[in-house]
KEKE-3310 file (N, C-alpha, C; in steps of 0.2 Angstrom, whole numbers, plus 5000, padded with zeros to 4 digits):
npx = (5398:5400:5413:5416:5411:5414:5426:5426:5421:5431:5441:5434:5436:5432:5434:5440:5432:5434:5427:5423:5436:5439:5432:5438:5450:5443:5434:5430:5439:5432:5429:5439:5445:5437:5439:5451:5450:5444:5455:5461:5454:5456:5470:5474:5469:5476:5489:5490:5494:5507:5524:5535:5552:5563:5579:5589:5604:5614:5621:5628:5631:5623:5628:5620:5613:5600:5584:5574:5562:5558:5571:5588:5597:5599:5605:5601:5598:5605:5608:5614:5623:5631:5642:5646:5655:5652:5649:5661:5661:5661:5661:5644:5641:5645:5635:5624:5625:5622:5610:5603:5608:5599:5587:5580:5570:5571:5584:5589:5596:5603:5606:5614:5608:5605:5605:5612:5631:5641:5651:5644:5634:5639:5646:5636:5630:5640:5640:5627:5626:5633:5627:5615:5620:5624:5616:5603:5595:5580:5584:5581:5585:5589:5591:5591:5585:5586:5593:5589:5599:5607:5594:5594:5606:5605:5595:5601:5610:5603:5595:5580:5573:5566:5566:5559:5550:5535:5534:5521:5508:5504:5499:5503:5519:5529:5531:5538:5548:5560:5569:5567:5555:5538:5535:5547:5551:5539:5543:5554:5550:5545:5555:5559:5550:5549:5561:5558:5561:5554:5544:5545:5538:5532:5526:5526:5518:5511:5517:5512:5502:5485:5471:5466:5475:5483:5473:5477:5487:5489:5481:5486:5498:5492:5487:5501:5502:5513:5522:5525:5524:5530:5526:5528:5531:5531:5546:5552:5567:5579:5585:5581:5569:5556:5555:5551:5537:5522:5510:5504:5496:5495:5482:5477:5489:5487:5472:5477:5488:5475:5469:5479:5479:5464:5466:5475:5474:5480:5497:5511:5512:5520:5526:5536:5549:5550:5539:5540:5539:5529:5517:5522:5515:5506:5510:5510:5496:5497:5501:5491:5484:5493:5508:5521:5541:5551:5567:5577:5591:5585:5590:5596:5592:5589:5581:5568:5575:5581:5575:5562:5557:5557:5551:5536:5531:5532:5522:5509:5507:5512:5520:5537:5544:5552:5569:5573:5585:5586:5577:5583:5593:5588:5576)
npy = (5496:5514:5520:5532:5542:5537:5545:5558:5561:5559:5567:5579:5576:5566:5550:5534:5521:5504:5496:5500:5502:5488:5485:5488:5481:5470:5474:5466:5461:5465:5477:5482:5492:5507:5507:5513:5524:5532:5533:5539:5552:5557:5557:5566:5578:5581:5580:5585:5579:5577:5566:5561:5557:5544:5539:5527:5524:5512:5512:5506:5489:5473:5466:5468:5466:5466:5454:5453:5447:5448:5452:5452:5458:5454:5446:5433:5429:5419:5425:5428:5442:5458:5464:5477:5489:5506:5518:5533:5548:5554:5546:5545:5559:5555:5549:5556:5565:5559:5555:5570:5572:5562:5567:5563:5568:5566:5561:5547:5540:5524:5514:5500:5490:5489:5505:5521:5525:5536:5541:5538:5548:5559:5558:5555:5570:5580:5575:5578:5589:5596:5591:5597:5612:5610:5603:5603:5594:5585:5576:5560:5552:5536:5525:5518:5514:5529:5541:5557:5567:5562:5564:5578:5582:5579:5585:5597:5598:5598:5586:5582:5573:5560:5540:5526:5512:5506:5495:5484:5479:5482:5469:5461:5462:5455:5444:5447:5452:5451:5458:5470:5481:5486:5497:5504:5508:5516:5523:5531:5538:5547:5555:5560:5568:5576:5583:5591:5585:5578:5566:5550:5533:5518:5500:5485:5472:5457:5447:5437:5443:5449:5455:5464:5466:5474:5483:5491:5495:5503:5515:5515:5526:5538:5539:5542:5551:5553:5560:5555:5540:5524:5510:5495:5479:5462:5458:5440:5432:5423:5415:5420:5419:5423:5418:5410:5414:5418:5428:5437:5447:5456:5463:5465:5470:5483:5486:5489:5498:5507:5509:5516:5526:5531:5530:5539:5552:5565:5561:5559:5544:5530:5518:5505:5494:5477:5480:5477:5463:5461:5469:5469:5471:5478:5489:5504:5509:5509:5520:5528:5529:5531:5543:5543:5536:5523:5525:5515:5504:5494:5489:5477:5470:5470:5486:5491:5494:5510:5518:5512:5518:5529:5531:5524:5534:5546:5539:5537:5553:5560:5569:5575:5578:5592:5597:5615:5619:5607:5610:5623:5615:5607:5614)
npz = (5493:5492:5485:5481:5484:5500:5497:5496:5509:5516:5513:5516:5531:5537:5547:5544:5548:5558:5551:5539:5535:5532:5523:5511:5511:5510:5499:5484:5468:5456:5459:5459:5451:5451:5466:5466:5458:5466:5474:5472:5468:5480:5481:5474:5476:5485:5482:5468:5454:5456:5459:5473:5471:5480:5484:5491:5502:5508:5521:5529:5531:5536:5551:5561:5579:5580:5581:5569:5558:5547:5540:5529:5534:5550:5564:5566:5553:5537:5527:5511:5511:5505:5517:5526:5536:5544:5531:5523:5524:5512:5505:5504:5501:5485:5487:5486:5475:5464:5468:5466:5453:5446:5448:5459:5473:5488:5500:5505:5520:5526:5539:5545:5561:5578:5584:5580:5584:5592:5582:5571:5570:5569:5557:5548:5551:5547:5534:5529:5531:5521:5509:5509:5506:5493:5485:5490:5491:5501:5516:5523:5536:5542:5554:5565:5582:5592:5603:5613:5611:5601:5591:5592:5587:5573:5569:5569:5560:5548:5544:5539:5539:5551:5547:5556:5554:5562:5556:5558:5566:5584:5591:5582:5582:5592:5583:5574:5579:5593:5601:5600:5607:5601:5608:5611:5594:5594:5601:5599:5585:5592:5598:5586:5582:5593:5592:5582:5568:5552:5555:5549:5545:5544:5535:5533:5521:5523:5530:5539:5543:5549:5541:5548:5558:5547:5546:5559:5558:5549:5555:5566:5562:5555:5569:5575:5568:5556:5545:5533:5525:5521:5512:5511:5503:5505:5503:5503:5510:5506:5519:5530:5544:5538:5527:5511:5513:5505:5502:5497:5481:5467:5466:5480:5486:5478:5484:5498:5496:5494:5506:5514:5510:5511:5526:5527:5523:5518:5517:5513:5506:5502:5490:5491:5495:5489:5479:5465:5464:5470:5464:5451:5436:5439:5444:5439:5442:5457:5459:5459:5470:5479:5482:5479:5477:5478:5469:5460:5468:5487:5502:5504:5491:5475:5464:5452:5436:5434:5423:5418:5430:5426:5414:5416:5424:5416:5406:5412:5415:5425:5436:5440:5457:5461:5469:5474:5470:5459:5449:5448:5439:5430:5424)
capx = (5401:5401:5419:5418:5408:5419:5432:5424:5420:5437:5442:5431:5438:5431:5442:5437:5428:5437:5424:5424:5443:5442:5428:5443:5454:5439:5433:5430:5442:5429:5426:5445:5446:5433:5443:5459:5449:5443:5457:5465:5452:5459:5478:5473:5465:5482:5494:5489:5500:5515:5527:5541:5556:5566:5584:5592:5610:5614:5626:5630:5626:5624:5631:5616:5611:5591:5579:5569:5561:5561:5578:5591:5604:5598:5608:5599:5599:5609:5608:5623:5622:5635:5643:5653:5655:5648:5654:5664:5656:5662:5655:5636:5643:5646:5624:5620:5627:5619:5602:5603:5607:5593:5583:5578:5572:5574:5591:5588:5603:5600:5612:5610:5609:5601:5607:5620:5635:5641:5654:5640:5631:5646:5648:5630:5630:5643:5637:5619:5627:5635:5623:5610:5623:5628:5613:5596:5590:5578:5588:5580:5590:5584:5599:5589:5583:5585:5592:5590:5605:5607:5590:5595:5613:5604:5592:5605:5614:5600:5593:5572:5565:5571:5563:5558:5543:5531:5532:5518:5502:5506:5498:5508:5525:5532:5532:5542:5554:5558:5574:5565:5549:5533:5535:5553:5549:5535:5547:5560:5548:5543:5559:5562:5546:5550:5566:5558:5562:5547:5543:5542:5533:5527:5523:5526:5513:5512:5521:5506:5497:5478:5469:5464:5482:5484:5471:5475:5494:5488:5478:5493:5502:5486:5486:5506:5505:5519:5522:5529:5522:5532:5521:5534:5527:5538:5549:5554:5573:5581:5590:5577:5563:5550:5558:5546:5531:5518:5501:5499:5495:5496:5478:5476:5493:5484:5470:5483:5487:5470:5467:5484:5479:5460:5466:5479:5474:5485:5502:5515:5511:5527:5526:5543:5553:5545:5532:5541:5539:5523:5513:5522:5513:5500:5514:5506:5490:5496:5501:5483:5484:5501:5512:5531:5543:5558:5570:5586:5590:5584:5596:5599:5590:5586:5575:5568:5579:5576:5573:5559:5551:5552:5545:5531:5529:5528:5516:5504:5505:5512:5527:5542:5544:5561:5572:5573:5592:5585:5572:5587:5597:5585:5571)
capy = (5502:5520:5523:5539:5544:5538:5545:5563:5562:5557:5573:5583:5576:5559:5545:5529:5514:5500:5491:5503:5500:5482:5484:5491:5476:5464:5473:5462:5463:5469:5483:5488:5502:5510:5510:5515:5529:5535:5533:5544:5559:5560:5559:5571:5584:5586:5581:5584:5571:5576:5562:5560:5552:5543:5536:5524:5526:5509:5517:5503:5485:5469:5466:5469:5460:5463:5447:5456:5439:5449:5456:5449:5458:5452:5442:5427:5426:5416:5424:5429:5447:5462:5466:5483:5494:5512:5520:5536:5555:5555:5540:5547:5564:5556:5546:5564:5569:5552:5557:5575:5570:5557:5571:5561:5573:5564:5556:5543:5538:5521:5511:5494:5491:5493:5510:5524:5525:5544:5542:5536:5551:5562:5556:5556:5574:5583:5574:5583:5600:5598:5588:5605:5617:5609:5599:5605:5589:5583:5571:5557:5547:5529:5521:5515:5519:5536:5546:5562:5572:5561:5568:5585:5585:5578:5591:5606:5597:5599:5582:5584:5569:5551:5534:5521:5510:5502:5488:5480:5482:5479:5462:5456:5463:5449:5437:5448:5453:5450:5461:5478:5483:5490:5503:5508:5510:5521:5532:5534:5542:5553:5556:5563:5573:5582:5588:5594:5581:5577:5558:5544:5526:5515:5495:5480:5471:5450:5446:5433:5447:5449:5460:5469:5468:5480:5492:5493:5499:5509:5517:5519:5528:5541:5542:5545:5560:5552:5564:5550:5533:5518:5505:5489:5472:5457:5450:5435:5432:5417:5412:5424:5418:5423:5413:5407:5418:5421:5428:5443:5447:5463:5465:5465:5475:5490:5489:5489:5506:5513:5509:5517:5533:5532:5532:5545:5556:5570:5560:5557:5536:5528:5512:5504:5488:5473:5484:5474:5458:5461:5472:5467:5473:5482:5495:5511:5507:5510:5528:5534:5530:5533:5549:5543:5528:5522:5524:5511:5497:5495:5488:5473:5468:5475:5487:5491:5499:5516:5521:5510:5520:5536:5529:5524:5541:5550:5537:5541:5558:5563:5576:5574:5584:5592:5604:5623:5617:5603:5614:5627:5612:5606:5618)
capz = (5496:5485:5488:5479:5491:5506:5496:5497:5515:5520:5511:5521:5536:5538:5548:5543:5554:5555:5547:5531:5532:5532:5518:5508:5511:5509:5492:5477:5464:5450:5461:5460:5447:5456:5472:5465:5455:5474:5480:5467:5469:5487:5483:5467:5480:5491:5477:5462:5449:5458:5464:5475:5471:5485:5484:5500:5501:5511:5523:5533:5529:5541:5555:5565:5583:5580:5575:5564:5554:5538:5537:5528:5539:5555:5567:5565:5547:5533:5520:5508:5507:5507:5525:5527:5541:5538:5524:5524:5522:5504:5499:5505:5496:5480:5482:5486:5470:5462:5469:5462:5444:5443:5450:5466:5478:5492:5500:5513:5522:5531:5542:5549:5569:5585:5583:5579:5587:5591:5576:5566:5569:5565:5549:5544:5552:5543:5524:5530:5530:5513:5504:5509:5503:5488:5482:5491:5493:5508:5518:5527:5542:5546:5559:5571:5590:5592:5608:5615:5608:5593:5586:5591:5583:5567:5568:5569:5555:5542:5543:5537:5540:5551:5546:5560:5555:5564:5552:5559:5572:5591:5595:5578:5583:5596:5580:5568:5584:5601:5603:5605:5607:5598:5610:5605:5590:5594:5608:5595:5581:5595:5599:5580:5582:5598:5590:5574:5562:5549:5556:5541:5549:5539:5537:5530:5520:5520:5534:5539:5547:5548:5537:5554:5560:5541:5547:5566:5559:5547:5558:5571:5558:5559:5576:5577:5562:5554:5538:5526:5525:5518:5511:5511:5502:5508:5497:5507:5507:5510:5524:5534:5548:5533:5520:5508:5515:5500:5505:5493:5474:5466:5468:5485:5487:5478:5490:5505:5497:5495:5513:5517:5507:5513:5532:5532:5515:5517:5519:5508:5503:5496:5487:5493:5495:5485:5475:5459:5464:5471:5462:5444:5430:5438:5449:5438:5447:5463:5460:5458:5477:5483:5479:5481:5477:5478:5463:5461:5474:5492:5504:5499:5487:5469:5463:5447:5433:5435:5416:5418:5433:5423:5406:5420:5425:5408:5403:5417:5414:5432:5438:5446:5462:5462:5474:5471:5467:5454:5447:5443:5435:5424:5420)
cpx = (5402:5407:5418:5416:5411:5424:5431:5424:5426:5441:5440:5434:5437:5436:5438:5437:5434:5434:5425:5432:5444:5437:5431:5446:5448:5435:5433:5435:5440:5430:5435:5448:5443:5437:5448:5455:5446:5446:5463:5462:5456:5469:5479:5471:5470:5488:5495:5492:5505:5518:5534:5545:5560:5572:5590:5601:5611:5621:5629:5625:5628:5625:5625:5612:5604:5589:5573:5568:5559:5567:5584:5599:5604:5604:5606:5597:5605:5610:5613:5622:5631:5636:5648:5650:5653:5653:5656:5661:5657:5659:5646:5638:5640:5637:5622:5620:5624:5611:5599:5602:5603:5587:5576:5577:5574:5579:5590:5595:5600:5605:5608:5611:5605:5599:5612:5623:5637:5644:5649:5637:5634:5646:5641:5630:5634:5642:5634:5624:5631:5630:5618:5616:5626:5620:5603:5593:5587:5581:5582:5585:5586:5591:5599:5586:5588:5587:5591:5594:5607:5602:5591:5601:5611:5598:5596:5608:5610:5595:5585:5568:5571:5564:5564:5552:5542:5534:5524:5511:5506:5506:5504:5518:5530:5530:5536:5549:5553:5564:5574:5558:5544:5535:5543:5553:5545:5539:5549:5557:5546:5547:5560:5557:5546:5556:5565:5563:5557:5549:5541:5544:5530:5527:5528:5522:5516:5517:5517:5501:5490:5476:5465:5471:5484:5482:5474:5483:5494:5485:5482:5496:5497:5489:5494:5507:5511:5519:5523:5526:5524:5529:5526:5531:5532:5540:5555:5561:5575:5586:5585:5571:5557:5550:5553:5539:5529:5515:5500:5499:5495:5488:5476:5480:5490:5477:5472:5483:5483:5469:5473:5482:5469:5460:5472:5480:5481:5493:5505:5515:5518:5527:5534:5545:5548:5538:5534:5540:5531:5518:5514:5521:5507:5504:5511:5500:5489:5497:5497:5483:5490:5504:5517:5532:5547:5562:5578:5585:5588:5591:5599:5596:5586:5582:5576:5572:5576:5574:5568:5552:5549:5550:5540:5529:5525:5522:5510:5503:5507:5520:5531:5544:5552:5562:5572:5577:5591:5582:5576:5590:5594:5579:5572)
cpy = (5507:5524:5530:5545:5545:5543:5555:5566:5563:5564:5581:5584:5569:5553:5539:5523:5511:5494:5493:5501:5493:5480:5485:5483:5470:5464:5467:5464:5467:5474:5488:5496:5505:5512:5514:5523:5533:5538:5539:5551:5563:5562:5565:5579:5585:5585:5583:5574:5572:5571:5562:5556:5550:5538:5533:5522:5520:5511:5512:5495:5478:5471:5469:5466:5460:5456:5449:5451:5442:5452:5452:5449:5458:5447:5435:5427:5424:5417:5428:5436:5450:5463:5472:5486:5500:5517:5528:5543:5557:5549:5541:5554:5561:5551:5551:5564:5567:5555:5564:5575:5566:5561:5568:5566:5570:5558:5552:5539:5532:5517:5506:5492:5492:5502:5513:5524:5534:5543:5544:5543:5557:5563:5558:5566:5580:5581:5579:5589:5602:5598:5596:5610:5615:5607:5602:5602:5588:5578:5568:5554:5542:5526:5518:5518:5521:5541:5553:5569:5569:5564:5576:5586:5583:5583:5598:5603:5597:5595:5583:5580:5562:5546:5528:5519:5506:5498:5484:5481:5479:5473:5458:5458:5457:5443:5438:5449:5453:5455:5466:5476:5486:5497:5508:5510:5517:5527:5534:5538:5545:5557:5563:5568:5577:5585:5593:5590:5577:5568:5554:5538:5524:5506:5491:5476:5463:5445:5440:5437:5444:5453:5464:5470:5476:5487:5494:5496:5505:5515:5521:5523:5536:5540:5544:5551:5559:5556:5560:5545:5527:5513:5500:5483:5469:5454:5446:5435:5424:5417:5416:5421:5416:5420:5409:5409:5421:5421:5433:5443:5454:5466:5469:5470:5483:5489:5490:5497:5513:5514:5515:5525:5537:5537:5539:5547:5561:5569:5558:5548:5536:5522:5512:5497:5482:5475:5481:5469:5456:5463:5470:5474:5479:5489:5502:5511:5511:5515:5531:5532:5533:5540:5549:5536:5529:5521:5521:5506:5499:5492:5482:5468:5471:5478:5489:5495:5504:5521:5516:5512:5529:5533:5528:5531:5546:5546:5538:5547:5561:5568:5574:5580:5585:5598:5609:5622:5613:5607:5619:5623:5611:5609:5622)
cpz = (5490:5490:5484:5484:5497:5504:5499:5503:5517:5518:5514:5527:5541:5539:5548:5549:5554:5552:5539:5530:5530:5524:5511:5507:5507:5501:5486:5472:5456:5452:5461:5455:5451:5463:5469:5462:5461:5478:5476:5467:5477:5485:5477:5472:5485:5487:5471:5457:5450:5459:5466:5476:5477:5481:5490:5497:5508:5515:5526:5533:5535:5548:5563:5571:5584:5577:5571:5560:5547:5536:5534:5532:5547:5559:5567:5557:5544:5529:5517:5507:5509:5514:5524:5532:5540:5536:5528:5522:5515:5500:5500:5501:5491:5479:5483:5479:5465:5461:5463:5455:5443:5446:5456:5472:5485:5494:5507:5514:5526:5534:5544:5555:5572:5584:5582:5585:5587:5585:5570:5564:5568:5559:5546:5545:5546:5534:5524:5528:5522:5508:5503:5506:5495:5483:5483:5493:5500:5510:5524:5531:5542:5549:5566:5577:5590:5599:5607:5610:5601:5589:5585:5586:5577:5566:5567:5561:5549:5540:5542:5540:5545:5550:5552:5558:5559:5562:5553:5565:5576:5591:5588:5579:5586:5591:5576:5571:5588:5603:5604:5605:5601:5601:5609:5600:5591:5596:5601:5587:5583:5595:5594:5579:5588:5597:5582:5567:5558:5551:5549:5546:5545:5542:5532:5529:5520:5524:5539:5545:5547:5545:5544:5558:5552:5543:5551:5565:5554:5551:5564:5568:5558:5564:5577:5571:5559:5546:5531:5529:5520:5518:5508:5509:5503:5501:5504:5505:5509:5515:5531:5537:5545:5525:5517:5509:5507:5499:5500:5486:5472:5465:5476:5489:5484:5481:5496:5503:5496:5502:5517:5514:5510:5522:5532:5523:5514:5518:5513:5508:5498:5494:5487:5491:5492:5480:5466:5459:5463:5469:5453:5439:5432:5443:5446:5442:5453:5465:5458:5467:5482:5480:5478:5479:5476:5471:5466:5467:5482:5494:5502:5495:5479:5468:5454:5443:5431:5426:5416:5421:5427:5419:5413:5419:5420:5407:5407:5417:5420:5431:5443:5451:5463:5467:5467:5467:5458:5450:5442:5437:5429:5419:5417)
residu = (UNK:UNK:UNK:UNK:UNK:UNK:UNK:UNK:UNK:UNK:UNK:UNK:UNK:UNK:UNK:UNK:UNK:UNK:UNK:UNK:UNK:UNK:UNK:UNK:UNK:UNK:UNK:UNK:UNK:UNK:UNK:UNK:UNK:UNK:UNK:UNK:UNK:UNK:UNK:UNK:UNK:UNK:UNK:UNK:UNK:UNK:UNK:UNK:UNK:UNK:UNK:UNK:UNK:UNK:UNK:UNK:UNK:UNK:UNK:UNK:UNK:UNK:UNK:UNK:UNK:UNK:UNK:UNK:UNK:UNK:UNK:UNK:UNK:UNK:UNK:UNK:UNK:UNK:UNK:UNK:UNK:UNK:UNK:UNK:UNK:UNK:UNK:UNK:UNK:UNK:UNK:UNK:UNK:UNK:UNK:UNK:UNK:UNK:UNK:UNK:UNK:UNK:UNK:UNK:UNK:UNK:UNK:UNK:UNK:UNK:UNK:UNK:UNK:UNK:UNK:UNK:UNK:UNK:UNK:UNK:UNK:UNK:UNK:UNK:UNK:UNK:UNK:UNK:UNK:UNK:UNK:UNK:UNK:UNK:UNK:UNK:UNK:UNK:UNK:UNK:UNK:UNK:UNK:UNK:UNK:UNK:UNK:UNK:UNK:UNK:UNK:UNK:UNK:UNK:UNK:UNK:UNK:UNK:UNK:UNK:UNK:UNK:UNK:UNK:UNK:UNK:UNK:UNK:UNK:UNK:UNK:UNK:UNK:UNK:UNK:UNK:UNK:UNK:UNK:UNK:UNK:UNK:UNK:UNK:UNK:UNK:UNK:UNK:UNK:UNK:UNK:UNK:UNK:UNK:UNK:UNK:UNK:UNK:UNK:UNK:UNK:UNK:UNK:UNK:UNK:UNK:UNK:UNK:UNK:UNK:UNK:UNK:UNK:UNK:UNK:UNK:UNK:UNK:UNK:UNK:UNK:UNK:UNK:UNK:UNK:UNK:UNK:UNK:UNK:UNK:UNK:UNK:UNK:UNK:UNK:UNK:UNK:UNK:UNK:UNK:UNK:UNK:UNK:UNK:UNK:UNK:UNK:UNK:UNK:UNK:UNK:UNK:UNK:UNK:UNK:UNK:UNK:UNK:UNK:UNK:UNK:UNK:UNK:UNK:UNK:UNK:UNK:UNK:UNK:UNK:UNK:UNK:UNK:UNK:UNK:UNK:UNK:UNK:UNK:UNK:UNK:UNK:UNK:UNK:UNK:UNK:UNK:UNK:UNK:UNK:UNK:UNK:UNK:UNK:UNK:UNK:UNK:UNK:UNK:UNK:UNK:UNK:UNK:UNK:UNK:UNK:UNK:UNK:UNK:UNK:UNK:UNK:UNK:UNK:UNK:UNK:UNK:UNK:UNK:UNK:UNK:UNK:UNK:UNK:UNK:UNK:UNK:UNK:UNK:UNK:UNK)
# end
């Protein structure tokens, strides 16, 4: 395959087969510079060497009655984590304020649940309309399915973006959960798009999919126009359904997000949760594909020390994407 070539086309306009997308996955390993350098003209032609920083402010931990078989704060898990109720509008204030000084443009607020509670969405409300008047920052929401009036009242209060992944293609969903739906999912990222809130939808990789379950959610991901794309490699936890689950390598992980940046070019691509375990040594690599990543811990489980992702970044030569507000502070 002359990816430079696909990579052109795709830039054109070109949406790829799902034979070319599995030919992505199925690559040979010598051929992977070559991709990644393909996969880089394309993220180089709507990003430059930008990238954006994300920081998740776990707002509300455990306690939660889905069986999601990768979560550690599921209802059917054992595993030892932190449990608190959700925290108070000053405690998201003071990882606003967090985010801002580490020049994280954006602040993801995430809760653990089914879904918010009106309070919930209260508290998160009222932060929003600070955190914009104080800070600048984009605000993500992730707090589960999604009504009517809640996406509207987090619309009025400022909110930019909500996060619901897929996680995973349809036919494999009823093995990760049985306690909503694929199509829940689906509603409640519509939800957040028929009130004007930028949709972010992404995946998990390593879940014992199929490399045709990979494309066929990449692919959904495309077809729902999700603005943001969180590309999640499993780091297995214990006491969790996926316990001991370990299919991927950090090669195979950086064709995952060529294919993620091939099908849906013009999207923000975020290398997310497990990108340390999994990707290791070769993590610079994947941001010739990708645009964004997570700086500091996910929810419950560590991320890498973030004086490590900037040294990254300087050494690759890329730029960090900052608010108007940031931009005054530090330029």
């Amino acid at each position: 395959m002359n990816w430079l070539q696909l990579a052109e086309e795709v830039i054109a306009g070109k949406v790829l087969s799902n034979e070319e997308a599995l030919a992505i996955l199925h690559s040979e390993d010598d051929e992977l510079l070559k991709l990644m350098d393909s996969a880089f003209a394309i993220r180089k032609h709507y990003y430059g060497k930008k990238v954006k920083l994300n920081m998740i402010m776990n707002a509300k931990s455990g306690y939660c009655p889905e069986d999601c078989g990768y979560c550690s704060q599921s209802s059917k898990s054992t595993a030892p984590i932190e449990k608190y109720p959700f925290i108070t509008k000053e405690e998201i204030l003071a990882g606003a304020k967090r985010a801002f000084d580490n020049k994280i443009g954006t602040y993801c607020i995430v809760a653990s649940g089914r879904g918010p509670t009106r309070k919930d969405v209260n508290v998160v409300s009222e932060a929003v309309t600070e955190i914009k008047e104080k800070y600048g920052l984009k605000v993500c929401a992730c707090l589960g399915l999604l009504k009517e009036e809640q996406a509207q009242q987090l619309k009025e209060a400022g909110v930019d973006r909500y996060n619901h992944n897929l996680n995973t293609s349809e036919r494999h969903h009823s093995y990760i959960t049985t306690s909503h739906t694929y199509e829940d999912r689906l509603n409640t990222v519509e939800i957040a798009k028929k009130h004007g809130i930028s949709p972010c939808s992404g995946a998990i990789i390593g879940m014992k999919e199929t490399k045709e379950d990979v494309v066929n959610i990449a692919r959904a991901l495309h077809q729902l126009d999700a603005d943001s794309i969180p590309v999640n490699f499993l780091n297995a936890i214990d006491g969790t359904k996926l316990e001991g689950t370990k299919e991927l390598n950090p090669r195979y992980c950086l064709k995952v997000l060529a294919l993620f940046r091939y099908m849906n070019p013009t999207k923000e691509i975020r290398i997310s949760g497990g990108r340390e375990i999994n990707l290791g040594s070769l993590q610079p690599l994947g941001l010739y594909a990708a645009n964004s990543i997570f700086v500091g811990d996910y929810l419950t489980t560590e991320g890498q020390e973030a004086n490590s992702d900037y040294r990254m970044l300087e050494d690759l030569g890329f730029e960090i994407e900052l608010s108007e507000k940031q931009e005054a502070a530090f330029c």
